[in-house]
C-alpha positions as CSV (number, residue, x, y, z in Angstrom):
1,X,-29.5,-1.0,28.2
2,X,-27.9,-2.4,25.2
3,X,-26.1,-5.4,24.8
4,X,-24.5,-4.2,21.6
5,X,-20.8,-4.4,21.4
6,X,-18.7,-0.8,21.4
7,X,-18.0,0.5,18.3
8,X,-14.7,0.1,17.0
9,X,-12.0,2.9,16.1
10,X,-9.2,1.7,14.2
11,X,-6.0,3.7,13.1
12,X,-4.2,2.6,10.6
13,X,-0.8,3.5,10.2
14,X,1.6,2.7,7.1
15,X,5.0,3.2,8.0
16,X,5.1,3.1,11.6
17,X,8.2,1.8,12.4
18,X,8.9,0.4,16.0
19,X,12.7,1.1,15.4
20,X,11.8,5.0,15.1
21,X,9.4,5.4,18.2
22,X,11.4,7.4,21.1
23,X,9.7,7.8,24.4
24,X,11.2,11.9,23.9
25,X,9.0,11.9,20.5
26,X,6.5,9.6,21.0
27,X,5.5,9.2,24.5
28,X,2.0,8.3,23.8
29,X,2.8,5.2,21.0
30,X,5.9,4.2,23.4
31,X,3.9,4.0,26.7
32,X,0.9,2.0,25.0
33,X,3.5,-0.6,23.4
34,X,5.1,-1.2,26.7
35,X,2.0,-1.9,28.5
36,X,-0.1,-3.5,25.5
37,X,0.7,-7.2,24.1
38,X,1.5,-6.0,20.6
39,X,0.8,-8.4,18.0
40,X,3.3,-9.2,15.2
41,X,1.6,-9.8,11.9
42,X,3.0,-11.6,8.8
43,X,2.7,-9.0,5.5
44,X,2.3,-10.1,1.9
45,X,5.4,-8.1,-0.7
46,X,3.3,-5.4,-1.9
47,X,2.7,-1.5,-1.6
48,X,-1.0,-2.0,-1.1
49,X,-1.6,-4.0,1.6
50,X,-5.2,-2.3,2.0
51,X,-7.6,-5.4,-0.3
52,X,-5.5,-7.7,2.1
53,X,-6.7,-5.9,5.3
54,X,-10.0,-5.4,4.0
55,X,-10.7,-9.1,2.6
56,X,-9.3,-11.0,5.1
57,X,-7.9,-12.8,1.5
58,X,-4.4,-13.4,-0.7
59,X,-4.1,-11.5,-2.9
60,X,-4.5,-14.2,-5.5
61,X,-7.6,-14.9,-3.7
62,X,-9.4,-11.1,-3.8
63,X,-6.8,-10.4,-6.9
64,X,-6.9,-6.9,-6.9
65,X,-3.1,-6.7,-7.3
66,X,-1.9,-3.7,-9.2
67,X,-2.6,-4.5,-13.0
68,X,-3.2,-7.2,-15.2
69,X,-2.1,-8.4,-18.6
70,X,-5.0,-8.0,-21.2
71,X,-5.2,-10.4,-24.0
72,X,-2.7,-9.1,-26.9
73,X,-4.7,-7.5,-29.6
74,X,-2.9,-6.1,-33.5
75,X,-2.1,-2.4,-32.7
76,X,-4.3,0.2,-35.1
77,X,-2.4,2.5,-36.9
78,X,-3.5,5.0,-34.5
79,X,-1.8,3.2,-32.1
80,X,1.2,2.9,-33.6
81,X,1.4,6.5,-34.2
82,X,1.2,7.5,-31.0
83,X,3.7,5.1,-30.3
84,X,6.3,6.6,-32.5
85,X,6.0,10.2,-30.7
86,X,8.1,10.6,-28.7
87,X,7.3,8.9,-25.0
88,X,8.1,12.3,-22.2
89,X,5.8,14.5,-24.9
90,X,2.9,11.9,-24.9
91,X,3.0,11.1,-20.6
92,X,3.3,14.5,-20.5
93,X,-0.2,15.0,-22.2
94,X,-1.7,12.2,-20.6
95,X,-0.7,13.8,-16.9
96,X,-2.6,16.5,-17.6
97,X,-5.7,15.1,-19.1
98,X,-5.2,13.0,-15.7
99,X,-5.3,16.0,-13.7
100,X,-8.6,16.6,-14.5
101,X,-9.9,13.6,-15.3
102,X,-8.7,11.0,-12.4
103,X,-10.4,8.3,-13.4
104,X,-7.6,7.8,-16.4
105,X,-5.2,5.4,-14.9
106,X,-1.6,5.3,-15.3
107,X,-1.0,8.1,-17.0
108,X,3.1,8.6,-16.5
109,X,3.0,5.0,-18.7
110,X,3.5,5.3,-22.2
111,X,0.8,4.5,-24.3
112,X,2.3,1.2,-25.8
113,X,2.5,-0.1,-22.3
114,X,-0.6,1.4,-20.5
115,X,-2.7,-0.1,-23.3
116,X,-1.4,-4.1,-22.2
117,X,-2.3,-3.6,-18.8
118,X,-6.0,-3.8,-17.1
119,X,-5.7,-2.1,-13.2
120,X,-7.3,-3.0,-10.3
121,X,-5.5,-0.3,-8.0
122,X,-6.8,0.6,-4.3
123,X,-4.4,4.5,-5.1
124,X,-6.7,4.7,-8.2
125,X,-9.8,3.7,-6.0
126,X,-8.9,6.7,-4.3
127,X,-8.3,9.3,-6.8
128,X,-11.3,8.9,-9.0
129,X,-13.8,9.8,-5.8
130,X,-14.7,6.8,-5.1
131,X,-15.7,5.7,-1.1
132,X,-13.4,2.6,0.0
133,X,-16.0,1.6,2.2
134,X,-18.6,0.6,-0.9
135,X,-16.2,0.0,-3.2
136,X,-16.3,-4.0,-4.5
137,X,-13.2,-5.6,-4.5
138,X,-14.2,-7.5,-7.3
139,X,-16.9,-9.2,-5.1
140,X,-14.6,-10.1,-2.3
141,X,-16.7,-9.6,0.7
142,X,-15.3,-6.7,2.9
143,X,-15.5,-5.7,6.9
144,X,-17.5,-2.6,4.9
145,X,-20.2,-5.2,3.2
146,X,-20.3,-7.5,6.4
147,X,-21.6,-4.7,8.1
148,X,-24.0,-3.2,5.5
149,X,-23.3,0.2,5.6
150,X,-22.6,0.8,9.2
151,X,-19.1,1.7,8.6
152,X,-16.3,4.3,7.4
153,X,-12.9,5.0,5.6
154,X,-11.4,8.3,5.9
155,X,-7.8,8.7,4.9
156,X,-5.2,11.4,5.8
157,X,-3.7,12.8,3.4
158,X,-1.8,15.5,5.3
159,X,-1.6,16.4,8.8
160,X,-3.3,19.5,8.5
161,X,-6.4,17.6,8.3
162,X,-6.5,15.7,11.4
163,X,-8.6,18.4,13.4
164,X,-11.1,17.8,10.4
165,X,-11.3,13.9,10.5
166,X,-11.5,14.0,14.4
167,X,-14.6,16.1,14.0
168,X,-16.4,14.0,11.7
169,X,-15.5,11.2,13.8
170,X,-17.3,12.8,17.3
171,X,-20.3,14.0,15.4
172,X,-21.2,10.3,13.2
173,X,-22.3,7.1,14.9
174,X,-20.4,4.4,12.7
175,X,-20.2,1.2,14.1
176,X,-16.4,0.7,12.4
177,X,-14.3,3.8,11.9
178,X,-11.3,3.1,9.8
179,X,-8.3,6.4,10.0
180,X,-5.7,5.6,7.7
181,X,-3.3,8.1,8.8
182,X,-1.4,8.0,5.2
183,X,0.5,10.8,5.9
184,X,3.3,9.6,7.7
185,X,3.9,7.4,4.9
186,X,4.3,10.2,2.2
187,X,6.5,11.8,5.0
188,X,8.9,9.5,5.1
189,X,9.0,8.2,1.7
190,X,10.3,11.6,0.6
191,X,12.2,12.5,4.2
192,X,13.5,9.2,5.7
193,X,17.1,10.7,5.1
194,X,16.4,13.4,7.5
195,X,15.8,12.3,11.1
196,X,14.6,15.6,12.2
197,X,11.6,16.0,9.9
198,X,11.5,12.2,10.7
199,X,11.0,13.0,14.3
200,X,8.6,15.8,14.1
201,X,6.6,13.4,11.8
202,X,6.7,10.9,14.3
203,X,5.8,13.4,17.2
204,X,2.4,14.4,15.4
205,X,1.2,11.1,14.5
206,X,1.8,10.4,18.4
207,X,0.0,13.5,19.2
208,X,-3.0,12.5,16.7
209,X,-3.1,9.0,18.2
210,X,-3.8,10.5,21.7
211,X,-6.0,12.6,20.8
212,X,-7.7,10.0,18.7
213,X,-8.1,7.5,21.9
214,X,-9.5,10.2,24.4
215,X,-12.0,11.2,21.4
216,X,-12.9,7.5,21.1
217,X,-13.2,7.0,24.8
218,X,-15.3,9.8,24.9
219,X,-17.8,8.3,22.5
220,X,-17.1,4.8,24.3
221,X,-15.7,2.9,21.3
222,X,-12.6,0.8,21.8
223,X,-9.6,1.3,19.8
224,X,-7.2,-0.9,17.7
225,X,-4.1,0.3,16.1
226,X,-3.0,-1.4,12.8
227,X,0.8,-1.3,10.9
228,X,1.1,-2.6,8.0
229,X,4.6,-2.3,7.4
230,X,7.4,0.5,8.8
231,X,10.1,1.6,6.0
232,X,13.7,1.4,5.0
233,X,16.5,4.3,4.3
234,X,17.4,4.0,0.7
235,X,21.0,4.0,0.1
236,X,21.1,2.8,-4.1
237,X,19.0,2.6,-6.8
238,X,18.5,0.5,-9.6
239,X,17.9,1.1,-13.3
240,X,15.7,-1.5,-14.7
241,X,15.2,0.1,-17.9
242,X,19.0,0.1,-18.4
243,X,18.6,-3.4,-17.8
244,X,15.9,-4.1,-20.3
245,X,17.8,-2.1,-22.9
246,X,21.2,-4.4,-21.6
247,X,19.4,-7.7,-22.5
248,X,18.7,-6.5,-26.5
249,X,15.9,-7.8,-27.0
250,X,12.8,-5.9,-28.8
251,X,10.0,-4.3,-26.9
252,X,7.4,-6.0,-28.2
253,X,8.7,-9.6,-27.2
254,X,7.7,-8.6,-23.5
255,X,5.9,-6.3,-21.3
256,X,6.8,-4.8,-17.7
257,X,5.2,-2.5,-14.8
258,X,8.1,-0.9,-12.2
259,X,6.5,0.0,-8.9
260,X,9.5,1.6,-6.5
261,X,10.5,-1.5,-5.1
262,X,8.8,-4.1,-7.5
263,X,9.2,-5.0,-10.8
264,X,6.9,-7.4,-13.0
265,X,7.7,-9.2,-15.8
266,X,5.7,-10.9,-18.6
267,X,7.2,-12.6,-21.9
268,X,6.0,-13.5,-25.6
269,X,9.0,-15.1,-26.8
270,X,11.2,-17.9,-25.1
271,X,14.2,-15.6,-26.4
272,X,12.3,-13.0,-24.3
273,X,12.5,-14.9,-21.1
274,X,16.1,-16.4,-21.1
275,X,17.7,-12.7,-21.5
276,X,15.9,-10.7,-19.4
277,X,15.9,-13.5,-16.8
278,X,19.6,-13.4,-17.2
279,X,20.1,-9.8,-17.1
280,X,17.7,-9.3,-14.0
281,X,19.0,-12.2,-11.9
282,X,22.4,-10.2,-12.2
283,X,21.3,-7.0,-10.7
284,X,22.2,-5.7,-7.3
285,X,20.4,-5.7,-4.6
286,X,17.6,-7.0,-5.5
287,X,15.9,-10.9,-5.9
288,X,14.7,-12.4,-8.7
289,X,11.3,-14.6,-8.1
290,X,8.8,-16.9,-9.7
291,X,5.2,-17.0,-9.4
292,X,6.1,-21.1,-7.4
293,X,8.8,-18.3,-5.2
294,X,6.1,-15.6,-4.0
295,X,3.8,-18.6,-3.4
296,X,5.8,-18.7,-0.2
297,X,5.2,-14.9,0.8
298,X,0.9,-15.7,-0.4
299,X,0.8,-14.5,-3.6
300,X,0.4,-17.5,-5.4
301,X,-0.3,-16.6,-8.8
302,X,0.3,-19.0,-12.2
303,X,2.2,-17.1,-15.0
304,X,-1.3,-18.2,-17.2
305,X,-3.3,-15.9,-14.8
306,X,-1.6,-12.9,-16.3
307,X,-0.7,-11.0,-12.9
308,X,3.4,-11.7,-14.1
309,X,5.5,-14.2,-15.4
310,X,8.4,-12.9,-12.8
311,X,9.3,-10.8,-10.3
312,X,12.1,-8.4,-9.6
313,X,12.5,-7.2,-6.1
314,X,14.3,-4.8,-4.2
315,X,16.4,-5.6,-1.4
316,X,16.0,-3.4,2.2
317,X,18.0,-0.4,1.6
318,X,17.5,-0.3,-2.8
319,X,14.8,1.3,-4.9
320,X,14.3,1.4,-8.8
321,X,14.9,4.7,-10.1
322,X,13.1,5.5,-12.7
323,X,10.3,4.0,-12.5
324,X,6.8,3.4,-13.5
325,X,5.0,6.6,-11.5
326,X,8.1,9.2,-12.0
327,X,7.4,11.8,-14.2
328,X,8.3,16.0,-13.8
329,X,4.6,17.4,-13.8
330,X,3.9,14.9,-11.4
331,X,6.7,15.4,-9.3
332,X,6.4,19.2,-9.4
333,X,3.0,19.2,-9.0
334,X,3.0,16.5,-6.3
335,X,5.3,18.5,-4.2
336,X,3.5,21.7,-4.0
337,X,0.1,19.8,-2.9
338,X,1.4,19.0,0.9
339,X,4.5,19.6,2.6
340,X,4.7,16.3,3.3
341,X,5.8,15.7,-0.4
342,X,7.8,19.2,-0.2
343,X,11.4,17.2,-0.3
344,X,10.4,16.3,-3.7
345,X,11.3,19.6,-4.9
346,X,14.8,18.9,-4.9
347,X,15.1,15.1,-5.4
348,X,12.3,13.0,-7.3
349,X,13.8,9.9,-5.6
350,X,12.2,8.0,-3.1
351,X,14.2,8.2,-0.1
352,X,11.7,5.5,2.4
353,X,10.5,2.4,1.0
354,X,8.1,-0.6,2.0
355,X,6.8,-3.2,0.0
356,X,10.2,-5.3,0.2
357,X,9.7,-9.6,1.1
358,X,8.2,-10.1,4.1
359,X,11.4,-11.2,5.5
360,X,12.9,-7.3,6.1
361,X,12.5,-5.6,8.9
362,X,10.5,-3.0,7.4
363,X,7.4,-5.3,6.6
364,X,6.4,-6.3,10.2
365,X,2.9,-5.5,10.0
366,X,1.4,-4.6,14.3
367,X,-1.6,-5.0,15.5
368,X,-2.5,-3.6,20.0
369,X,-5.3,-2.2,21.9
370,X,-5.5,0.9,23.2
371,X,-8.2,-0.4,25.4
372,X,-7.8,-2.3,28.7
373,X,-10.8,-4.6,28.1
374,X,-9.2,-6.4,24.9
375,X,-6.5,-9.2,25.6
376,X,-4.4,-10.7,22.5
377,X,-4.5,-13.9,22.1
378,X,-1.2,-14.7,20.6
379,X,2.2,-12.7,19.7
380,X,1.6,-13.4,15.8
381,X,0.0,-13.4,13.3
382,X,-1.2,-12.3,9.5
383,X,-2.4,-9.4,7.7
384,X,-5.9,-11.8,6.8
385,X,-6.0,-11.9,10.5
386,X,-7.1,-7.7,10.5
387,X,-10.4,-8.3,9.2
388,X,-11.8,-11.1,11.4
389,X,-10.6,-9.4,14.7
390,X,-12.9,-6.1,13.3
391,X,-16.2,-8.1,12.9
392,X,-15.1,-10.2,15.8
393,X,-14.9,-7.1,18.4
394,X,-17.8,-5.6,16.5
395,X,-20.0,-8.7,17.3
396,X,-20.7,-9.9,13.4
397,X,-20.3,-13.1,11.9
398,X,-17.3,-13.9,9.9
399,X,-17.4,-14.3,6.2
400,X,-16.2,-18.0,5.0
401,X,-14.5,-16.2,2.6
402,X,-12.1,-14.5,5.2
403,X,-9.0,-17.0,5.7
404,X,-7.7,-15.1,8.9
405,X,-9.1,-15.5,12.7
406,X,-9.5,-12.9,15.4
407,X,-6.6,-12.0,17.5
408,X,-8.4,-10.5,20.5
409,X,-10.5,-11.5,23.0
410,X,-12.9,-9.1,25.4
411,X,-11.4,-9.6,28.9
């Protein structure tokens, strides 16, 4: 007989929000976090919380955090005639060439701007093929490497698929199975202003969890369920650009990238800093950080590492519209790929929202069992904190690179 620990199941669910489970929509979710010990984790203010989870590290420890500022460089006259055309036309062409050629990042970012930046972005991981669970986070050891090969990734894109995933699941023998069921978070970034679709979204993930935990019992693995964050109705929205433009001073004194809820800032003038600094701190609903302010939410960054000089973020309930990844092809297209991006059709707005400070409601990140045999061992913790508890329950030694600690015990 062997003395091997089970394998390990884990679901992982962005925008699971405790404030939207219902025992009349959710009986499955709602029983388990009634009887379980559920574990509140501490988040880091970002959209891609997934290096975090996977490195047990900061963000300015495994550093793949969105995009980085290149060293400046002359522009070539190439360069600057693209730059004169006019900047729709040019995304425009770069969405396409995107379309067929993924591994082009960034392409609703005009050329001026796109050229500054160097990305490190798990969503770009994603759509150039590549497999999460062999991807190097720029050499930040993984639960994926600390196993050697013995585990998986598979993400839900759409519901549809779950019959699909669960199959591949019952017929492989990973040791770690990681289900990112992604889908409820496109759902309710483009329906969170509509309870019923809400609901029905929340009903099937419940639905998908049982039927996940029976499969997983059948195959005697134990299962973990993981939130990273739940979401927040937007109510306003905020033009940065109008901002920028508002603070009069010339494009190429600074540089910016506008997620939905996030804005980053880098100068090249003093002149550069003291006006936009002025304009953003007056905007509404949302805060105005330093790289010494997100040092207290973990991301503790210099402004001479190039990762941003500032920050601009929104508060629960605001969203920056437009924004970095809006762009009509993409929305169009984008809306007839699923139907959970099908409300996009009629309003290219985001309508949920995560990645807000940790201190919202909306980032609580959750970590339970779903299996009688594992006991928590305390009612908080972090998000670093996911990937020791894996290799812990899976019997492997923990990297010294991975700051967190395991948060359950075998009872």
């Amino acid at each position: 007989m062997s003395n091997e620990p089970p394998r390990l199941l884990v679901l992982y669910i962005p925008s699971l929000d405790r404030r939207r489970m219902d025992p009349d929509v959710t009986p499955y979710l709602s029983s388990l976090f009634s009887r379980r010990r559920v574990i509140e984790l501490e988040t880091v203010p970002t959209v891609e919380m997934l290096p975090t989870i996977l490195t047990g590290q900061w963000p300015h420890e495994h550093k793949f955090w969105q995009v980085k500022l290149r060293p400046r460089r002359p522009r070539t006259w190439l360069q600057r005639a693209v730059d004169a055309l006019p900047p729709r036309a040019v995304t425009a062409a770069q969405c396409v060439v995107h379309r067929f050629r993924p591994s082009f990042d960034l392409p609703t970012i005009e050329p001026r701007r796109r050229r500054e930046f160097i990305t490190y972005r798990v969503k770009q991981v994603r759509l150039a093929g590549s497999d999460v669970s062999t991807f190097d986070f720029l050499g930040a050891p993984t639960v994926f490497s600390a196993l050697g090969g013995k585990g998986r990734y598979q993400i839900l894109r759409t519901m549809k698929l779950g019959d699909q995933v669960l199959e591949a699941v019952s017929k492989d023998s990973y040791s770690l199975e990681i289900l990112d069921l992604y889908a409820l978070d496109i759902l309710c970034h483009w329906n969170l202003d509509r309870p019923e679709v809400v609901r029905e979204g929340y009903r099937r993930t419940d639905e998908l969890v049982r039927r996940a935990h029976e499969l997983a019992q059948q195959q005697k693995m134990r299962t973990i369920l993981l939130v990273d964050h739940g979401q927040e109705l937007v109510r306003e929205y905020i033009d940065v650009p109008a901002l920028l433009a508002e603070s009069g001073v010339p494009e190429e004194e600074y540089c910016y990238y506008l997620e939905v809820v996030s804005a980053r800032f880098w100068f090249f003038t003093p002149r550069a800093r003291e006006a936009i600094c002025r304009v953003l701190s007056t905007a509404k609903g949302a805060d105005l950080l330093t790289n010494d302010d997100m040092a207290r939410y973990h991301v503790a960054f210099r402004d001479e590492d190039g990762w941003g000089d500032v920050y601009l973020i929104a508060k629960p309930g605001f969203a920056f519209f437009p924004h970095d990844f809006y762009h009509p092809l993409v929305n169009a297209y984008m809306a007839r790929k699923a139907p959970e991006h099908a409300a996009r059709r009629y309003n290219p707005r985001h309508r949920g929202t995560h990645g807000h400070l940790p201190t919202s409601p909306s980032e609580i990140g959750l970590l339970v069992s779903l299996d009688d045999d594992l006991e928590a061992v305390a009612d908080k913790g972090m998000i670093i904190d996911a990937a020791p508890t894996m290799l812990s329950l899976l019997g492997q030694p923990i990297p010294p690179t991975m700051r967190g600690r395991p948060l359950f015990r075998a009872s």
